[in-house]
C-alpha positions in Angstrom: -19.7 -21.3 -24.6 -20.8 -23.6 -22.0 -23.5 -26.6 -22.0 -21.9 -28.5 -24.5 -24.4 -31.3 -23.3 -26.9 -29.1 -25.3 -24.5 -28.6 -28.4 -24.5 -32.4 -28.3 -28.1 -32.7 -28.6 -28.8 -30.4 -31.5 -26.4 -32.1 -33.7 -27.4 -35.4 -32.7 -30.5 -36.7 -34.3 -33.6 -36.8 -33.1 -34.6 -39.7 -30.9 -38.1 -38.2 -29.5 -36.2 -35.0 -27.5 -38.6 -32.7 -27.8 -37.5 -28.9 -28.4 -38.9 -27.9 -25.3 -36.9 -30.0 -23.9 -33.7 -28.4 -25.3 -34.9 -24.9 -24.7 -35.2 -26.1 -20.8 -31.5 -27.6 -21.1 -30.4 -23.7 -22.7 -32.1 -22.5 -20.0 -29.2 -23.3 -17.9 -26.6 -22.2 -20.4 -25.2 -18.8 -20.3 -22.2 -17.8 -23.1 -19.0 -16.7 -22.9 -16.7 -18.0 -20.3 -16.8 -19.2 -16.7 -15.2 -17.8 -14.6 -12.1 -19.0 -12.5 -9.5 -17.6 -10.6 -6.1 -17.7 -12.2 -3.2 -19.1 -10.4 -1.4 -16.8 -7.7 2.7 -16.9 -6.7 3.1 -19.8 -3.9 6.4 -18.9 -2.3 7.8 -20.5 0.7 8.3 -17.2 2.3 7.9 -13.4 2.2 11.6 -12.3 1.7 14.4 -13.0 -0.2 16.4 -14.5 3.0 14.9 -16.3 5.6 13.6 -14.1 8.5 15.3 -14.9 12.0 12.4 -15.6 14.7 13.3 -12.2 16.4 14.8 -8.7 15.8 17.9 -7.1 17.8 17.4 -6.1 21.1 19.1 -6.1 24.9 17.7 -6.5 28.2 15.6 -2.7 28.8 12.3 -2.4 27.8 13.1 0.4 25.0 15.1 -2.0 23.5 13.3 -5.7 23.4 13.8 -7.7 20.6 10.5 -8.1 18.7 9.2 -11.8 17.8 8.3 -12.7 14.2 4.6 -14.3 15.5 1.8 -15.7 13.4 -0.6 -13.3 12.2 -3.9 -15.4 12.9 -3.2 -14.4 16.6 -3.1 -10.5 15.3 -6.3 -9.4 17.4 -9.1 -8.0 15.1 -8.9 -4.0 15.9 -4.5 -5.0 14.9 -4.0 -1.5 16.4 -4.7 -1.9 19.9 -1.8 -4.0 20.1 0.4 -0.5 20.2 -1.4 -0.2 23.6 -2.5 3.0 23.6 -6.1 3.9 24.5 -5.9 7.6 22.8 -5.0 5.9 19.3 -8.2 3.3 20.0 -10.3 6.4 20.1 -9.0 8.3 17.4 -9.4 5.2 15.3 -12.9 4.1 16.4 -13.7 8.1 15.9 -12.3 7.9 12.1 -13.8 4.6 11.3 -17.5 6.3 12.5 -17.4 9.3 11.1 -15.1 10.4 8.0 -16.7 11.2 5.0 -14.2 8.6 3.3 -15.9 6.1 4.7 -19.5 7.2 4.2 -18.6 7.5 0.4 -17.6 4.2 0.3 -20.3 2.4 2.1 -22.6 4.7 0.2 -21.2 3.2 -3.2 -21.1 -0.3 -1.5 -25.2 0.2 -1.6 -25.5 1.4 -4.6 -24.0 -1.2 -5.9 -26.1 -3.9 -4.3 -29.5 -2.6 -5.4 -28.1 -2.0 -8.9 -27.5 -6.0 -8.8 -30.5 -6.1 -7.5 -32.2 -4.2 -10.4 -30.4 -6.5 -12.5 -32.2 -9.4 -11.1 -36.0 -8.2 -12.4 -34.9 -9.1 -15.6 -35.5 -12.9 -14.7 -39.4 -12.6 -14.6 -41.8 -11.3 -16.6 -42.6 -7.1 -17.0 -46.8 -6.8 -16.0 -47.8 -3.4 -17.2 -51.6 -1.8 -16.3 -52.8 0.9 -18.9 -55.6 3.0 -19.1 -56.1 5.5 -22.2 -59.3 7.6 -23.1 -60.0 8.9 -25.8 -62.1 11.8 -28.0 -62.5 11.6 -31.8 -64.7 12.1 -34.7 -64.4 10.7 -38.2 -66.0 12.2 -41.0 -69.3 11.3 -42.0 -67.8 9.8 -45.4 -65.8 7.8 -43.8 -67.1 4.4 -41.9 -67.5 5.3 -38.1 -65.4 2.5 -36.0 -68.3 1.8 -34.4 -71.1 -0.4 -34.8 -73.6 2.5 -33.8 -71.9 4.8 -37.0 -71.7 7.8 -34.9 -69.0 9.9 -36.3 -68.2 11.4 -32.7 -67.2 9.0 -29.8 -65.6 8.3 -26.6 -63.6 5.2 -25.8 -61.8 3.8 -23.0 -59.4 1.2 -23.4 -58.0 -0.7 -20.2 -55.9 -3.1 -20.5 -52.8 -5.6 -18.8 -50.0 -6.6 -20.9 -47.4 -9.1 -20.3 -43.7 -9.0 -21.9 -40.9 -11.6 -21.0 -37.7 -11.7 -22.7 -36.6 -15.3 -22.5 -33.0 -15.5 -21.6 -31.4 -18.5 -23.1 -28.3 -17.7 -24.0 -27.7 -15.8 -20.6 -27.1 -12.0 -21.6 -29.3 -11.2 -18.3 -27.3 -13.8 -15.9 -24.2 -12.6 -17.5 -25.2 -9.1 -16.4 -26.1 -9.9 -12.6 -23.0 -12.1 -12.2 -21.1 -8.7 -13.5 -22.9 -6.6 -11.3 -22.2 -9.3 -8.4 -18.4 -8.8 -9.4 -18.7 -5.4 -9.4 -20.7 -5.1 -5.8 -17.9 -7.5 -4.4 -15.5 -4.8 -5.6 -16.7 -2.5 -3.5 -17.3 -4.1 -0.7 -13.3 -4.9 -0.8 -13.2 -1.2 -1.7 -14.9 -0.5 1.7 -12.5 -3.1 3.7 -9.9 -1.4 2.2 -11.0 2.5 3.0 -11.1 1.5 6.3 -7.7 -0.3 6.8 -6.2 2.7 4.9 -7.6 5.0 7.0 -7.1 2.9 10.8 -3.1 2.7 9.2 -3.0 6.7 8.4 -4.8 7.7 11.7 -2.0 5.3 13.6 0.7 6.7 11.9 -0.6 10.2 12.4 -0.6 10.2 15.7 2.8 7.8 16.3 4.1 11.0 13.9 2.5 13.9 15.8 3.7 12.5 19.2 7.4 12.2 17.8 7.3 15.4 16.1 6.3 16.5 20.0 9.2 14.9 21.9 11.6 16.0 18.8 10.6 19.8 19.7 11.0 19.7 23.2 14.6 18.3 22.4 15.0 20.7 19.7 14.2 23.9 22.0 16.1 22.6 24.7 19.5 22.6 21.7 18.2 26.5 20.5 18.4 27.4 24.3 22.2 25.9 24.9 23.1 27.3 21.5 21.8 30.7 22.7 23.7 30.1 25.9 26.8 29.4 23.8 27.2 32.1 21.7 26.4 34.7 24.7 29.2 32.9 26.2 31.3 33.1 23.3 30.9 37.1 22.9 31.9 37.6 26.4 35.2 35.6 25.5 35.5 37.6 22.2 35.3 40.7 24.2 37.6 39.4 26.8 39.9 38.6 23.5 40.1 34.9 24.9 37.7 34.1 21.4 38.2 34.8 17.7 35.6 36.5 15.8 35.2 33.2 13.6 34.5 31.1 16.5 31.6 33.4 17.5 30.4 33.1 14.1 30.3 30.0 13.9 28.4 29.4 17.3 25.9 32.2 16.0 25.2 30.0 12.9 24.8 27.2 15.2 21.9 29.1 16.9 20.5 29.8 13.9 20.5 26.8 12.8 18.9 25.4 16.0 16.1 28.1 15.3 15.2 27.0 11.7 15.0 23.8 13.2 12.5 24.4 15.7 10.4 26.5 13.4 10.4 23.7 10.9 9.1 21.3 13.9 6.8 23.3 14.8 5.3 23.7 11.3 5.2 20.3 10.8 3.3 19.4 14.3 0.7 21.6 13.4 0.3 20.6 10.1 0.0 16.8 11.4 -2.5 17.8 13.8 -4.3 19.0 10.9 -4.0 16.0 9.2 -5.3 13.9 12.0 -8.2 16.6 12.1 -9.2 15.4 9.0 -8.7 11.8 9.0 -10.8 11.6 12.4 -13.3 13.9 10.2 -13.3 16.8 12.6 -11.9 20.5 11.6 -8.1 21.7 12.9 -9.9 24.2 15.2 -12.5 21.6 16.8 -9.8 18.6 17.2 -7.8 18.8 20.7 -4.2 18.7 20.9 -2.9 14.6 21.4 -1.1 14.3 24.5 0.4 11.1 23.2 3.8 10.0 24.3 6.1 7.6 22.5 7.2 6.1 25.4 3.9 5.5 26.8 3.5 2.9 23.8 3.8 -1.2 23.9 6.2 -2.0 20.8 4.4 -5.2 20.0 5.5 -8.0 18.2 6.0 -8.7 14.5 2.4 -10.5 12.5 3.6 -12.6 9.6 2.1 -15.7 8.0 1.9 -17.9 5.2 2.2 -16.3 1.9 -0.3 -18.5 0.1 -3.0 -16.7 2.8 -2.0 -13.0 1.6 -3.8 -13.2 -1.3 -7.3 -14.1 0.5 -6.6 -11.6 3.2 -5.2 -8.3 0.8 -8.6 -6.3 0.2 -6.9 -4.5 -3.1 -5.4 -8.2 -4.5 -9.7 -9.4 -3.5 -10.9 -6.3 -5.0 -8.8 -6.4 -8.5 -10.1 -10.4 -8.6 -13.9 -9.0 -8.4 -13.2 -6.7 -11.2 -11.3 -9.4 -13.0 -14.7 -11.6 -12.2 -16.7 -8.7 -13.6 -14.8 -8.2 -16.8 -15.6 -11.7 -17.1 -19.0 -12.0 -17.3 -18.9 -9.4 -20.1 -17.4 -11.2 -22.1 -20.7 -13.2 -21.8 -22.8 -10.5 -22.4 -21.1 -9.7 -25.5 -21.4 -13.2 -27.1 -25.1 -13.3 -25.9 -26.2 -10.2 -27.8 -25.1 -12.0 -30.8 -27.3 -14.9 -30.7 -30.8 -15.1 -31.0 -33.5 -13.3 -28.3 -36.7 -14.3 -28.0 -39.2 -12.5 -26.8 -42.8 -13.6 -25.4 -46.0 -11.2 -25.1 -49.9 -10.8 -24.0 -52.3 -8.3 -23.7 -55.5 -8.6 -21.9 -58.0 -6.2 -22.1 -61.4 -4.2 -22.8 -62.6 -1.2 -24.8 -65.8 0.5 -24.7 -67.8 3.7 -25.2 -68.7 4.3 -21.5 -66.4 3.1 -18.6 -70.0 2.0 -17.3 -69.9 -1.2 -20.1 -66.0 -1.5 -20.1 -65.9 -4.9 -18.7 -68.8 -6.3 -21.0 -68.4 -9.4 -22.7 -68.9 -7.4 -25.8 -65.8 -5.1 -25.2 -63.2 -7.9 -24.4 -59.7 -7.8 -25.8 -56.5 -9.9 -26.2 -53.1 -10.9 -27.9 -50.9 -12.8 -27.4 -47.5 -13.2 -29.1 -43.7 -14.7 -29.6 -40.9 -13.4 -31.2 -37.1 -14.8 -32.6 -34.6 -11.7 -33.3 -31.0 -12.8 -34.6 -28.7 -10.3 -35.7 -27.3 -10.6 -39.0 -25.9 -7.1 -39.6 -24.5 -4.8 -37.4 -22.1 -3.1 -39.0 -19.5 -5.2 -37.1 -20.3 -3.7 -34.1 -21.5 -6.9 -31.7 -18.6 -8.2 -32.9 -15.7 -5.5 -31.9 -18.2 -4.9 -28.5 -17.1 -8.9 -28.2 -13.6 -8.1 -28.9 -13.2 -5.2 -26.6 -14.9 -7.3 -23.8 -12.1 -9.9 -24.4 -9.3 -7.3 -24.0 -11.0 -5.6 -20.9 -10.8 -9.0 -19.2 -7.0 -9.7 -20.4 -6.4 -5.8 -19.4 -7.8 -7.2 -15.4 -6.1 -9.9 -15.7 -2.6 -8.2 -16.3 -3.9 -5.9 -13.4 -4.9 -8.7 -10.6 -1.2 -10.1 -11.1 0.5 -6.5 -10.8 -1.5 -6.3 -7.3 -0.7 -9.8 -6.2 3.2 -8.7 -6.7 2.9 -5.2 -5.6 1.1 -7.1 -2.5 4.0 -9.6 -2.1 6.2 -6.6 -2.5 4.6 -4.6 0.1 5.0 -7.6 2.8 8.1 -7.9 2.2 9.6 -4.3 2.2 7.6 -4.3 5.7 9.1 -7.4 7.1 12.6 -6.0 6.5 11.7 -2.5 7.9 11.0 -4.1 11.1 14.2 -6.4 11.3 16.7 -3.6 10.0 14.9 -0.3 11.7 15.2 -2.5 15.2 19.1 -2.8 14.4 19.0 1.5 13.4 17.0 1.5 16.8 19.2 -0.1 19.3 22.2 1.5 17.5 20.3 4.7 18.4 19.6 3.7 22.0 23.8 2.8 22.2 24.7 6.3 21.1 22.0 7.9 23.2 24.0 6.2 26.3 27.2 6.9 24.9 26.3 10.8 25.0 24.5 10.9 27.8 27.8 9.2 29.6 29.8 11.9 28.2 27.6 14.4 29.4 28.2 13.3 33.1 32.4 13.1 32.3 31.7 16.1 31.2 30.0 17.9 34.0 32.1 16.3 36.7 35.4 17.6 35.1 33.5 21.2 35.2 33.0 20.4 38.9 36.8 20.2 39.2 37.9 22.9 37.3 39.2 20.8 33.9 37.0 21.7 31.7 34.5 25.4 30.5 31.0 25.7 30.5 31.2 25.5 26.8 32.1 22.3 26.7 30.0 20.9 29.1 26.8 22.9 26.7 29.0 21.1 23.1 28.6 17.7 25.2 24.8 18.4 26.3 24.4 19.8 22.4 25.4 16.1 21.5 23.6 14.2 24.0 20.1 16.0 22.7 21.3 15.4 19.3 21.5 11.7 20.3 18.3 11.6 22.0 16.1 13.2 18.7 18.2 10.4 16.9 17.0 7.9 19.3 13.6 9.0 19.4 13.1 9.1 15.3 14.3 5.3 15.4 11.4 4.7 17.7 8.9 6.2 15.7 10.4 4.6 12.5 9.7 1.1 14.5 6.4 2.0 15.7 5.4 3.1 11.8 6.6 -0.2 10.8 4.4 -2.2 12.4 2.0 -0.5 11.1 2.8 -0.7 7.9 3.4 -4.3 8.2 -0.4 -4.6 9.5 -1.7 -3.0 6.7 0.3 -4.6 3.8 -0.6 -7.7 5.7 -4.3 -6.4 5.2 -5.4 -6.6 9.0 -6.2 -9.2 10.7 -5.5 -12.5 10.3 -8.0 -14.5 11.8 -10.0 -16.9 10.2 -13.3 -14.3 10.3 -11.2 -11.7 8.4 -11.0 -14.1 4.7 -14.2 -12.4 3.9 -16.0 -9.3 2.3 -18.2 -9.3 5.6 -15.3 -8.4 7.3 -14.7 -4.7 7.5 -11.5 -4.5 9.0 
């Protein structure tokens, strides 16, 4: 417990300290412990090796080396740095309007006017009442009232005042939970909203690859079908084995299930951005967003001793931990004494005509000491489980602080190793598309057959999709970096009030 100036007094003797005295000193007491952040990881960096200041890249524009930047220059809406003005929309038209969000804010308020609620219980409870009344005694038994009459009327009015003084701090103990707890979800809002700006990025950087990965994927089904007409003609001709026209069959079929299973997938990712934008599949129009249309921007990171101010979930799982807390406090308060104060102030009478007579005037006033003694145990136990709640959020905000490290890090390394799988992509992608011209050229001249010249366009579009999922993969990166980051970075972002 706290105020151990008081505990000092009371077992000091008395030197003209008046009790009144200590009951104002108690008055600033509360039990059970204070609360204080516990210590959180400090290492020097994110990874395990040190980062390079850029990723891989060469000297065209789909293949620029990113730079490792600092993350306080990360622009508040992070996501217009992809460039692309139909992903600001879509964002700006999730962040107003899903239901995700509205739940959360909703809870947000609910929270603060519980808190709020909490907060009467520092001043007193004024009650007005008002009760009539119609009896009769029997006439053997004394009449209540001065005239005898065995049938009356009275009216009673009356104010009453109650106050539970809280000196051991059971009521601040409950507000500064309730804070805790209203802090929780206003990191729980931050947090929805982060989530759902990463998921409706990453939709639409998925639904626009998906896109360009069907029109390449067609384009194969259509030289596959090409090929194996061409190989039946030769298998006619007897210039083809029956295997070989098999095998170029399976091809096409292959090439068909792949389409099909594109195609599934865009429309189910439209669907999904339907939802996330909260609209309905059938009400949201088709994106006409193109991967290469994008700005690859560079790479946030920071300080690590910053991530855990910035993270919403590590903020969110320190307000529970700040919640579980001040039960603890609660618990110990309930086991020491409550004193409660009282008064009444009132009139009765026969008419409402003489309520307010001197004659009819009422009053009480009263005081109170309850101290548990016996409970059964169970003040003590509710103690106990209070102290193992608040070890139980403890072991919880540390989890999230790693899991938070964790996150960074994994990013970070998707965006240095993905931009080495990109440019490798971008090499074979030139390599096949250089084939391609060998290999219509020599069909010019007579060296080589048609089939060869649709097996080297087969490869080149094979190369392309390859090249075109490596973009996406480096696009979703940075926006998975953003959000395990937790947004922005700038200085007005270190704060509940900040919603992104």
């Amino acid at each position: 417990m706290r105020c151990r100036v008081v505990e000092r007094v009371l077992r000091a003797p008395r030197r003209g300290l008046s009790w009144l005295a200590v009951l104002a000193l108690l008055a600033g007491c509360a039990a059970g412990p204070d609360f204080q952040p516990p210590a959180t990881p400090q290492p020097a960096r994110f990874t395990a090796a040190a980062l390079p200041t850029a990723t891989v890249g060469g000297a065209r524009d789909d293949e620029r080396a990113q730079q490792f930047v600092d993350a306080t220059a990360t622009p508040l809406d992070w996501w217009t740095a992809l460039g692309s003005a139909e992903i600001d929309a879509l964002v700006a038209q999730a962040l107003a309007h899903s239901p995700t969000i509205a739940a959360a804010d909703a809870a947000l308020r609910q929270a603060r006017e519980l808190t709020a609620a909490q907060r009467g219980t520092y001043f007193p409870s004024v009650d007005a009442s008002y009760t009539g009344t119609r009896a009769g005694v029997p006439a053997v038994v004394a009449s209540p009232l001065s005239s005898s009459a065995s049938l009356y009327t009275l009216h009673t009015a009356q104010v009453g005042v109650g106050y539970t003084a809280d000196l051991f701090g059971a009521n601040r103990r409950a507000v500064e939970s309730l804070q805790a707890q209203a802090e929780w979800q206003a990191w729980q809002l931050r947090a929805a909203r982060l989530t759902l700006a990463a998921s409706v990025a990453n939709a639409a950087l998925q639904e626009a690859s998906l896109r360009d990965q069907l029109a390449a994927t067609e384009r194969l089904r259509e030289i596959a079908a090409r090929q194996l007409a061409l190989g039946r003609v030769q298998q006619r001709l007897g210039d083809a084995p029956g295997a070989a026209v098999l095998a170029q069959e399976a091809l096409w079929h292959q090439a068909e299930a792949a389409a099909a299973a594109l195609r599934k997938e865009l429309a189910q990712q439209h669907d999904l951005l339907a939802l996330l934008v909260g609209s309905t599949p059938a009400e949201q129009p088709a994106l006409a967003l193109r991967l290469e249309s994008l700005h690859l921007p560079d790479a946030p990171t920071g300080l690590p001793a910053r991530l855990v101010a910035q993270r919403p979930d590590v903020q969110a799982a320190l307000a529970q931990l700040h919640a579980a807390d001040a039960e603890v406090g609660v618990a110990v308060a309930n086991m020491l004494p409550q004193i409660t104060l009282s008064a009444d102030y009132g009139a009765g009478a026969t008419a409402l005509s003489q309520l307010f007579h001197a004659g009819g005037l009422l009053w009480s006033v009263s005081a109170g000491v309850t101290q548990p003694l016996f409970e059964g145990g169970s003040l003590l136990h509710r103690k106990r489980a209070a102290e193992a709640a608040a070890e139980q959020a403890l072991a919880q905000y540390r989890s999230t602080v790693l899991l938070a490290f964790q996150n960074v890090a994994d990013a970070l390394e998707a965006v240095q190793h993905d931009a080495d799988q990109h440019v490798a992509a971008i090499g074979q992608d030139r390599a096949a598309q250089a084939l391609l011209r060998v290999a219509r050229k020599q069909l010019e001249l007579g060296d080589v057959s048609t089939l060869a010249v649709l097996g080297a366009e087969s490869a080149a579009l094979q190369a392309a999709i390859a090249r075109l999922q490596a973009q996406a993969e480096r696009f979703g990166d940075l926006v998975a970096l953003h959000q395990a980051l937790g947004g922005s970075w700038r200085e007005d972002t270190a704060s509940v009030g900040a919603l992104r």
